[in-house]
N, C-alpha and C positions, 0 to 999 in steps of 0.2 A: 504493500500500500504506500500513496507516494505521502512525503510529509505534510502534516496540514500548516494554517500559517502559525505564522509566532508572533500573538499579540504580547503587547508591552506587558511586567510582569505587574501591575495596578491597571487599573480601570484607567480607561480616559473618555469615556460615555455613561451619559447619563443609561442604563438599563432601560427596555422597555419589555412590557412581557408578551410575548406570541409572535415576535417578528425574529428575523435571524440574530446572528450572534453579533453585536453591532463591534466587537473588540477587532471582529477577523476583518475589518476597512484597514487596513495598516498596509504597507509596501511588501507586496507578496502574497498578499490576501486574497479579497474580494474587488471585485471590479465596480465601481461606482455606478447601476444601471438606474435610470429613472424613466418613466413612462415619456413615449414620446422618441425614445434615442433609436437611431438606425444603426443596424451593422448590414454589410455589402448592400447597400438599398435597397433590400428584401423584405428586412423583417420591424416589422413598426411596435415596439413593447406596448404589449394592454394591459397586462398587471399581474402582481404575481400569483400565483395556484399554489404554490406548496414549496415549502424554504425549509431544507433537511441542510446539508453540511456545502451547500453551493448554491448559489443564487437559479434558483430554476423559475423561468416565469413560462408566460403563454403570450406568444406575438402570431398575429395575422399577418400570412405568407402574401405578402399583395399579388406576386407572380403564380400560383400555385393555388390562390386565394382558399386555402387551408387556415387551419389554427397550426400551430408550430412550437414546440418547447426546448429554444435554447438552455442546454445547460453550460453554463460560464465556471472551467473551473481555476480554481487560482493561481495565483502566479508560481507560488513555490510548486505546488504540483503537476502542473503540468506536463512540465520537462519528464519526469521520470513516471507518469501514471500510464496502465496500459488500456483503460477506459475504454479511448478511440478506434486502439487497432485490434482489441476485440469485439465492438461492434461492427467495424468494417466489414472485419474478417467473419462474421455471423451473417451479413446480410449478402455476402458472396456466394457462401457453401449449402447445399442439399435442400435446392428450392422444392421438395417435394416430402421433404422431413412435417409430419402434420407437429411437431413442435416448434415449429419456429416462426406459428403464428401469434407465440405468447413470448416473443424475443421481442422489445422495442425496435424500431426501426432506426435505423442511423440516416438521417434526409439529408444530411449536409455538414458539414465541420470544416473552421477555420481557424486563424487564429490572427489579433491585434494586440495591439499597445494602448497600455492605459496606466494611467497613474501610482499604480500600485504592480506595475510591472507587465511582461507577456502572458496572455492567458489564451488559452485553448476553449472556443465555443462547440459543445455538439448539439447539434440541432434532431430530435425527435419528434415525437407527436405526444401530445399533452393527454393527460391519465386523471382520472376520478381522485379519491382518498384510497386510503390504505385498508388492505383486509382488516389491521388492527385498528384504524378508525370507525371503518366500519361495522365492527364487532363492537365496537367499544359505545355507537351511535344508538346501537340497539335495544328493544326492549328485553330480549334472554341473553344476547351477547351471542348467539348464533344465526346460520344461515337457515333456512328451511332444507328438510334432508336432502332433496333429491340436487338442490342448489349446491351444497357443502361436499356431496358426492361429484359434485360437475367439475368443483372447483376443485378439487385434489386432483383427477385426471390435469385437468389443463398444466396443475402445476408441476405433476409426474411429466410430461409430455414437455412443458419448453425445458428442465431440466434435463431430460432424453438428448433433445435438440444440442443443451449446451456439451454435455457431456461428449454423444458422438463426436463433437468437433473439439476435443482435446481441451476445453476451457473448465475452470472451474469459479462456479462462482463466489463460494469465499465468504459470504457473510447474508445467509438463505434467513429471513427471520419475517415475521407479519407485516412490517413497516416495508420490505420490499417487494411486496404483490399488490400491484396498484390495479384497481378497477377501473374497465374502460366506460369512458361516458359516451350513451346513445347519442345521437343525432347533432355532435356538436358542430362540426366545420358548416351545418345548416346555419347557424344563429350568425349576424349581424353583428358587428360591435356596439352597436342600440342594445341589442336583442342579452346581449350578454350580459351587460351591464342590469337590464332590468331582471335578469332571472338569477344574477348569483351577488348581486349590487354592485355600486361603482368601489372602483379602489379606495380606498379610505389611506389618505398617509397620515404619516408619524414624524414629526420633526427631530432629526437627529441633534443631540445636544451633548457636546464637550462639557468635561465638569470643570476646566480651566475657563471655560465661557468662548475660549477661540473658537474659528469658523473650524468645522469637519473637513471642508475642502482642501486639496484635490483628493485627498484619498476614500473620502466618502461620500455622501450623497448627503444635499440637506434635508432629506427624507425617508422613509424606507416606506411600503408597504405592508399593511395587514392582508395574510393569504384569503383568499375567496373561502366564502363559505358553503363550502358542498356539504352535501348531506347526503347519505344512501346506506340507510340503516342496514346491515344485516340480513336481520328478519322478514324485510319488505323486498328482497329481491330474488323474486320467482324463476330469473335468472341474473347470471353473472359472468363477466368474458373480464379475464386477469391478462395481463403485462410481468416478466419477473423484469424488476428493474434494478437498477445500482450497480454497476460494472466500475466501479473506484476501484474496490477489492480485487478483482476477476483479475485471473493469468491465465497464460497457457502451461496446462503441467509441464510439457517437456521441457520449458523454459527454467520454473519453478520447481525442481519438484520437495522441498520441503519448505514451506511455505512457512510463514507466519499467519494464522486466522484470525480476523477481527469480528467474530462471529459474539453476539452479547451469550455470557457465562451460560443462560438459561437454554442455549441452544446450542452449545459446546458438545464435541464428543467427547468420551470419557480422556482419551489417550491425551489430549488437552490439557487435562487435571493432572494426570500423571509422570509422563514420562513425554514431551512431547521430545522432540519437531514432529510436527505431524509429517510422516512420507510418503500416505496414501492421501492424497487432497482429496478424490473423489470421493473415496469412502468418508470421508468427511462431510460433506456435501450430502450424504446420503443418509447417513446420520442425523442431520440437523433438518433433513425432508422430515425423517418420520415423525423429531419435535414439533415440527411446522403442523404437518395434518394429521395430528389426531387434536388440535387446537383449532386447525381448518371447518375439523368434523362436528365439534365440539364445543362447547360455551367456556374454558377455561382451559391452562395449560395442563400438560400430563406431568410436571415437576413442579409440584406447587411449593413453597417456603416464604417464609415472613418477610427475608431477606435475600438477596440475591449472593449469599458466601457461600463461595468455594466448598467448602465442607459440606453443608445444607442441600448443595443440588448432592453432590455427591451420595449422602445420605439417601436423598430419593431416589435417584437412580436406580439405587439396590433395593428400596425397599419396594420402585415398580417391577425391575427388572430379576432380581436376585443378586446372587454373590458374583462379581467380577474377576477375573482370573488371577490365580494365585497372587501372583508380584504385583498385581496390583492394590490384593487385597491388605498383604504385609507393607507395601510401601506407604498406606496411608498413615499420614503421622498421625491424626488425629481419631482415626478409629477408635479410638477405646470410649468416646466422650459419645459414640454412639452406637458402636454395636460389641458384643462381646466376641469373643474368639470363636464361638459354635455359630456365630451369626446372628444369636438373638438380640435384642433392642437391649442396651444397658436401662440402668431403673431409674435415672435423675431423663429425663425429655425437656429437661430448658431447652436442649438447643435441638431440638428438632418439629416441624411444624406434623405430623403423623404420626401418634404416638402407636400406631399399630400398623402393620403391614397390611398392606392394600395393593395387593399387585395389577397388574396391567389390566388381565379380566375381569377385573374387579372395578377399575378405573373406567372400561367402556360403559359398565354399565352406568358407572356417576359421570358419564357426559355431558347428561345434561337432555337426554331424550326418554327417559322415563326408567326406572328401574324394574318394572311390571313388564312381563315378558307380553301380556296382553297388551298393552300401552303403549309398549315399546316403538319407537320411529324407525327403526332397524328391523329389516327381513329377518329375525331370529328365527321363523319355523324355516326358513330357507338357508339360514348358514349365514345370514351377510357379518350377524356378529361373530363368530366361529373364525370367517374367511378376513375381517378384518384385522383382528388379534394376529392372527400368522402374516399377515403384509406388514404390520406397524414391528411385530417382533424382528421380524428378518432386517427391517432398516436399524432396528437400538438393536441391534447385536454388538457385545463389550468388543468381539475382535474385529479390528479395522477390514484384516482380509476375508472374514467368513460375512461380509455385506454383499449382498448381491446389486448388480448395475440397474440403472432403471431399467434394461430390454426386458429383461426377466420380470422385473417387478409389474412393469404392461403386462406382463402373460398371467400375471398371479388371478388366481380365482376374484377374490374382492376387484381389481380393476376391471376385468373381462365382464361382470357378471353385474356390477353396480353403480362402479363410477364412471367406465368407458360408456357404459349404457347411459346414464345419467349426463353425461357431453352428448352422446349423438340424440339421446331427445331434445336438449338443448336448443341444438341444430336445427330437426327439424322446426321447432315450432316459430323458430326467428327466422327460416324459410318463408315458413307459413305466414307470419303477420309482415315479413317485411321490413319488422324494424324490431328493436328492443322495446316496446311497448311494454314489457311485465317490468322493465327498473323506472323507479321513480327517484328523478335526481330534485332534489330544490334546494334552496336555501336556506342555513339552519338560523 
């Protein structure tokens, strides 16, 4: 991953809360963008949609007369990140791979000079909120089944996609599957503005009182307010997005992963470098969707310590192999030598083993086999447990590649079924009529 910038070690802005991190304006940073500015006489800024670790807005391609999402990354990273020449390189290879219609598209990339140094633009197409917004928008914090079963296929499938072509992507988590919005290069810059409101800025303010300029903008904006609950979407079409992280293994092969702890594979905890990346990658799918599938994660803890995932891991998974079990320094403060639970649980949020079977069934879809949202007379819960186990398996080599995991019963029979009815029925109406996007 390339370095991010190096703001001063004290503040020199006043904070504002919901907009980006105003410290990263400094030389090397962030690029001063305000509505209005042009890059190659193309792209005319309308405001920004979602501010993660880069200035990401949404501009109206006048040539192309599309929506368009340059992402501007910073000057220090630029130079060494491989971002660019894995999306290139994705939108070149196996035009007929059905994963690589959930890879963002790479429309264009540049790069200029500006205040705060050279910065590299890639230009994409502009994406909804995040599964974990939109879980989070929700009334249950889930999707409806046949939806959450669509959505793990797509996400099985552009990972397929990335995988095939030797890339890994490096940091898989809810914040990076962005939901695509229906019918948007239809709306008007009028039209925009009155369904998601006008930009709303924010005056940036030095706490010396000097001007921010050139290195920042005497403004920023508050991100657009989308809204697309969860719960309310009868369908759903995902984007995996964020290629900061992504390499090509054969370039990389023991990698460093910026994956957050909660989506870490075990060998992370332990003994890294990691030298299987894939298997990694594979790993942090099956954290991903059984949280896809489900209204909360399958590693739940008070806290996000090292120890505490670890904890859960075994107590969903079981005991982890040998050297890993003796290298834990701190096992004693949670399991005894036979593997049972020591008797003080301060530091554990499960004070009883709950293993993974056990965990489908508190997903969140009813614990009553009668009730249940899951084909359980038919195996979907049975066939799901053996797909989610085969990806958390403790050894990095005993994971299977996503080709297998498409072949697995639960995808074949549930989720791959659950994409192509998808399919047909936005055939059928022509458009994404079953999502409703508005303004929160």
């Amino acid at each position: 991953m390339a370095d991010s910038p190096c703001p001063p070690m004290e503040d020199t802005y006043h904070p504002e809360p919901d907009v980006e991190y105003l410290e990263n304006y400094v030389p090397g940073g962030y690029h001063p963008t305000l509505i209005g500015d042009t890059f190659c006489s193309s792209f005319r800024s309308l405001g920004l949609v979602d501010i993660q670790q880069f200035n990401n807005l949404v501009r109206r391609d006048q040539q192309r007369q599309r929506y368009v999402s340059p992402k501007i990354l910073t000057a220090r990273e630029w130079p060494v990140s491989y971002e660019g020449k894995v999306l290139q390189y994705l939108m070149k290879n196996d035009l007929t791979h059905a994963g690589k219609q959930f890879i963002p598209p790479l429309l264009d990339q540049f790069s200029f000079h500006g205040p705060n140094g050279h910065h590299q633009c890639l230009v994409g197409e502009p994406a909804g909120v995040s599964i974990a917004k939109s879980k989070k928008d929700s009334e249950n914090f889930m999707f409806p089944a046949d939806a959450a079963r669509s959505t793990a296929a797509q996400i099985l499938l552009g990972l397929s996609y990335l995988h095939a072509n030797g890339i890994c992507h490096g940091d898989l988590h809810l914040r990076n599957f962005l939901l695509r919005i229906p019918n948007f290069d239809g709306l008007s810059t009028a039209e925009l503005y009155k369904r998601f409101g006008k930009p709303c800025e924010v005056p940036i303010r030095r706490l010396d009182g000097k001007t921010g300029e050139p290195h920042a903008p005497p403004h920023t904006i508050f991100p657009m307010a989308l809204n697309m609950p969860a719960n309310e979407l009868d369908r759903s079409e995902i984007i995996i997005s964020d290629y900061g992280t992504s390499f090509f293994v054969s370039h990389v092969p023991s990698p460093t992963l910026y994956t957050p702890a909660l989506y870490s594979p075990p060998k992370d905890f332990f003994d890294g470098p990691i030298n299987q990346p894939t298997a990694a990658d594979i790993w942090t799918l099956g954290v991903n969707l059984y949280e896809v599938l489900g209204e909360r994660p399958v590693f739940e803890t008070f806290s996000w310590d090292r120890d505490d995932i670890v904890g859960e891991m075994i107590n969903t998974l079981g005991r982890p192999p040998v050297r890993w079990w003796n290298s834990w320094v701190n096992r004693p403060e949670f399991f005894k030598e036979d593997g049972s639970w020591v008797a003080d649980f301060s530091r554990i949020s499960t004070p009883v083993f709950r293993r993974l079977h056990q965990r489908l069934w508190n997903i969140g879809r009813s614990e009553a086999e009668k009730t249940c949202e899951w084909d359980v007379a038919g195996g979907e819960l049975r066939a799901l447990e053996d797909f989610l186990r085969a990806m958390m398996t403790f050894e990095p080599v005993e994971r299977p590649t996503p080709d297998p995991l498409l072949r697995s019963e639960y995808m074949v029979r549930w989720a791959l079924a659950a994409w192509e009815r998808q399919k047909r029925q936005k055939s059928a109406h022509h458009a994404n009529d079953g999502i409703r996007v508005s303004a929160s």
